[in-house]
GUMIZA-373566 format. One record per residue (C-alpha): residue in one letter; x, y, z. Coordinates in steps of 0.25 Angstrom, whole numbers, plus 5000, padded with zeros to 4 digits. Layout:
N
aXYZ ...
***
This chain:
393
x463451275189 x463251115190 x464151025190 x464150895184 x465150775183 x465450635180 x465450515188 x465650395188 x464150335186 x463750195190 x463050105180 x462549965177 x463449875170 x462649875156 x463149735154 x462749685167 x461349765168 x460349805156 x460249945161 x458849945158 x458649855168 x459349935178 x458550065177 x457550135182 x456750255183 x457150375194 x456650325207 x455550445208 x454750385198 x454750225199 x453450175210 x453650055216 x453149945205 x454049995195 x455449985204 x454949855209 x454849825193 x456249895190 x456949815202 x456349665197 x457049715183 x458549715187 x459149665203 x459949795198 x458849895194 x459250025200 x457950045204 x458449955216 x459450065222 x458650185217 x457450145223 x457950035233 x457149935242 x457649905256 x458149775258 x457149725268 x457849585270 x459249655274 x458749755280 x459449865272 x458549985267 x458150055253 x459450125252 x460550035257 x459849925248 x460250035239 x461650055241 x461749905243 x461349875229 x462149995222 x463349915228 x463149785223 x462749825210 x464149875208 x464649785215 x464349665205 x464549755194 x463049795191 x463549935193 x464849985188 x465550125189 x465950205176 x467450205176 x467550365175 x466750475179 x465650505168 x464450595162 x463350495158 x462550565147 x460950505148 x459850505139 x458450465139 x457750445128 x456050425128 x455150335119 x454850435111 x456450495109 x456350605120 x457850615123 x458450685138 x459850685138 x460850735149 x462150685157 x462350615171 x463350665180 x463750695195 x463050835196 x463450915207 x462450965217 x462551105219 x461851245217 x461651225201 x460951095201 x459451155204 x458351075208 x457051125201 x456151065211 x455651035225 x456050895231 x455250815243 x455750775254 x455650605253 x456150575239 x457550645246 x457550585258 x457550435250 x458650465238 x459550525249 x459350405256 x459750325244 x460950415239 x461550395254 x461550245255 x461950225238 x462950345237 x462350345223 x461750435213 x460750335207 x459950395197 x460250555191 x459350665193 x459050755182 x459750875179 x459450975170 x460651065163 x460351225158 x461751215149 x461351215136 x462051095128 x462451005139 x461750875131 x462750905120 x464050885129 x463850745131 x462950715118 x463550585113 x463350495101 x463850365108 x463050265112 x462750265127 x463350185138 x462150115142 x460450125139 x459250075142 x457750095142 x456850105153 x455550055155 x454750185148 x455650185136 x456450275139 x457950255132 x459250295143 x460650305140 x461850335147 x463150385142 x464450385148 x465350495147 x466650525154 x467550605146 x468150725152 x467750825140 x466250775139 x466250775154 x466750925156 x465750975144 x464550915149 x465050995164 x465351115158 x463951105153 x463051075166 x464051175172 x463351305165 x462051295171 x461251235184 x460651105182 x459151075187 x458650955194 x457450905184 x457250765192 x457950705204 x457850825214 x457550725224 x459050655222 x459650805218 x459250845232 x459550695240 x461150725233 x461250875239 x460750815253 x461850695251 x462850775246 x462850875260 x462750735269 x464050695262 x464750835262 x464350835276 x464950715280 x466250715273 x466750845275 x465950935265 x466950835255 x466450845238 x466050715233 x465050645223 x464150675234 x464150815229 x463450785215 x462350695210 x462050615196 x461150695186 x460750665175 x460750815168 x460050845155 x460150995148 x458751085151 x458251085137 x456751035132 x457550925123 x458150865133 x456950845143 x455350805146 x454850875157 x453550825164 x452550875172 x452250775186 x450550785189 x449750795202 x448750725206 x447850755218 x447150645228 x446650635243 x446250795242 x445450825253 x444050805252 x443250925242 x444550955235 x444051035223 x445251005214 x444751095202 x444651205212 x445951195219 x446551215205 x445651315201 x446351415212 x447651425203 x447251385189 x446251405179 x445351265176 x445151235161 x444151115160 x444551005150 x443550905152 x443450785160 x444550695166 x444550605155 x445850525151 x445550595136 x445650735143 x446750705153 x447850645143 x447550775137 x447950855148 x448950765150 x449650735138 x449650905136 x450250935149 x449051005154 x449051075165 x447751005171 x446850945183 x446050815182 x445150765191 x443950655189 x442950775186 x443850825174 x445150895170 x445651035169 x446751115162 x447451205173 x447851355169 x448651415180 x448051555185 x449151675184 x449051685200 x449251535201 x450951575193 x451151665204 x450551585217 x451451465213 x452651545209 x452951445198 x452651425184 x452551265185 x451351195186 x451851125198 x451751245206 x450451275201 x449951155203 x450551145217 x449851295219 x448451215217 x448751095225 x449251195238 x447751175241 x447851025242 x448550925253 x450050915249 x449850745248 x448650765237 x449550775226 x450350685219 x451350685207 x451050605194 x452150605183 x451150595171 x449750655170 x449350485166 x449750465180 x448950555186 x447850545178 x447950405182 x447950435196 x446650505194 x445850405186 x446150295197 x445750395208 x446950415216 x446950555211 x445950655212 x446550755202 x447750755193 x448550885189 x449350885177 x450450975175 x451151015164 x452750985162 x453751115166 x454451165156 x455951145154 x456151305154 x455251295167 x456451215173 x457351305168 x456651435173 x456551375187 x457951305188 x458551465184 x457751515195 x458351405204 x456851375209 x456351215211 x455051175206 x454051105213 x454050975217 x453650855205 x453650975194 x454550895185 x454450765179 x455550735169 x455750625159 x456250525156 x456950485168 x458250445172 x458550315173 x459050265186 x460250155184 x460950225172 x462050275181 x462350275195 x463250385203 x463950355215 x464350435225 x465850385232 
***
């Protein structure tokens, strides 16, 4: 089953660094004003080796600036290394007390760690790029257990070892845990069961791809090079927010009838116009819906429209509609706002809101070992990047 193990994690000095200086969001989700903000906050944001800039005066590119900086921030003591090996329980806490819990460590790559859906080609490419020139983990992905009761094997009533709050609210802490028995029970634990990719795909699949570069150049030799850093939190409905990511359809070629393009696979309910009154109401009740300037629509999924798609998800679905549309028409949006928004301004013709998959969703499709669709997924909250860093020696 899958394997996970201490390390020894890399972290700012809290006495050198306000943490909530220093981090930032996962590097899928940050646009180009908000890492130009976060870099400005601190000359040792980690937004700077997680989403570098080449240095175009010394001629040295996005992912040697990278490993450049990464360097230098250990070497004048920004960065230190933990003295052992060590688990690092995490929580984030929302505004409104939402708590997910789980524990960073080294999770070893292999035939239990189960992606649950389907990655693009690009987004590999660049964290392969990155992980080569750093030689570093620098943000987990997220890992979700099916053993029961792993939260309670590293539940602790200390305060953490460092916290900070991010930009929306949101409340992280970190613990440090290295003692042998915590250590083996929390393994023991992720040990009785796969453990499914929830978010970070991208970097699960750039750390096999590195893993066989390595083996293959060292002479098929074991290393840290066989595992990645994962945050990994127990598959329950307390421990998780699961949301949906949204279309939205522009440039369709000229006489597009939207309605009807949906109206091969689903049932059309009227529910009035386009207005903001009638959308935030779709919206904030996780309809299945389409919106477009001449009104809004609740989408019921025809019995044929299951069996065509082979799927239960609305992504499929959705994707089933959209096969009679160019590939580059639709977009993603991660909240039905921002699609709506997208609408409004004109850069949209249509938004498609989806509703969110369930938790026993991901556990029925992780049992029968099948990926999802690309952008199903969208949980929250995030990570932060710059909590702790693994190297790889």
């Amino acid at each position: 089953m899958a394997t996970i193990q201490p390390f020894r994690g890399v972290r700012y000095d809290p006495g050198t660094v306000p943490l909530g200086q220093v981090i930032a969001p996962p590097y899928d989700v940050i646009g180009s004003a908000e890492r130009l903000r976060l870099a400005n906050r601190h000359p040792a944001n980690s937004v700077l080796v997680e989403l570098p800039e080449p240095d175009l005066h010394g001629g040295v590119d996005r992912y040697q600036r990278a490993a450049t900086l990464l360097a230098a921030w250990l070497e004048h003591h920004v960065l230190a290394t933990d003295p052992a090996p060590s688990l690092y329980p995490y929580r984030m806490t929302t505004r409104d007390g939402r708590s997910t819990t789980g524990i960073i460590g080294a999770l070893a790559i292999d035939e239990d760690v189960l992606p649950h859906e389907e990655t693009m080609a690009k987004p590999r490419s660049d964290r392969l790029d990155l992980l080569r020139a750093t030689g570093a983990n620098l943000s987990p992905i997220w890992g979700l257990s099916l053993a029961n009761g792993l939260t309670a094997t590293f539940a602790s009533s200390r305060p953490p070892a460092v916290e900070a709050y991010d930009d929306a609210g949101v409340h992280h802490q970190l613990w440090v845990v290295d003692d042998p028995r915590t250590v083996a029970e929390v393994a023991e634990a992720v040990a009785t069961s796969p453990v499914v990719v929830a978010d970070g795909h991208h970097r699960y699949e750039t750390a096999k791809t590195y893993r066989r570069e390595v083996r293959s150049a060292n002479g098929d030799r074991p290393g840290d090079h066989d595992a990645v850093m994962a945050l990994v939190v127990e598959l329950s409905e307390d421990q998780l927010t699961v949301g949906a990511i949204h279309r939205t359809l522009a440039n369709l070629p000229y006489g597009t009838d939207v309605v009807a393009v949906f109206g091969k696979w689903f049932d059309l309910v009227r529910a009035g116009p386009g207005s903001d009154r009638i959308v935030a109401a779709l919206g904030e009740s996780q309809s299945l819906a389409l919106v477009t300037p001449q009104g809004a629509w609740m989408l019921n999924p025809k019995p044929e429209a299951y069996e065509a798609a082979d799927s239960d998800l609305d992504a499929s679905l959705v994707s089933l509609a959209l096969s009679r549309v160019p590939d580059q028409c639709s977009t993603h949006q991660h909240t039905w706002q921002e699609a709506y928004e997208t609408l409004k301004v004109g850069t949209a013709q249509a938004a498609v809101f989806l509703r969110p998959v369930t938790v026993a969703q991901i556990a029925e499709w992780a049992a029968a070992r099948r990926r999802m669709p690309p952008k199903t997924t969208f949980f929250s909250p995030k990570p932060a990047t710059g909590m702790v860093f693994r190297r790889l020696h």
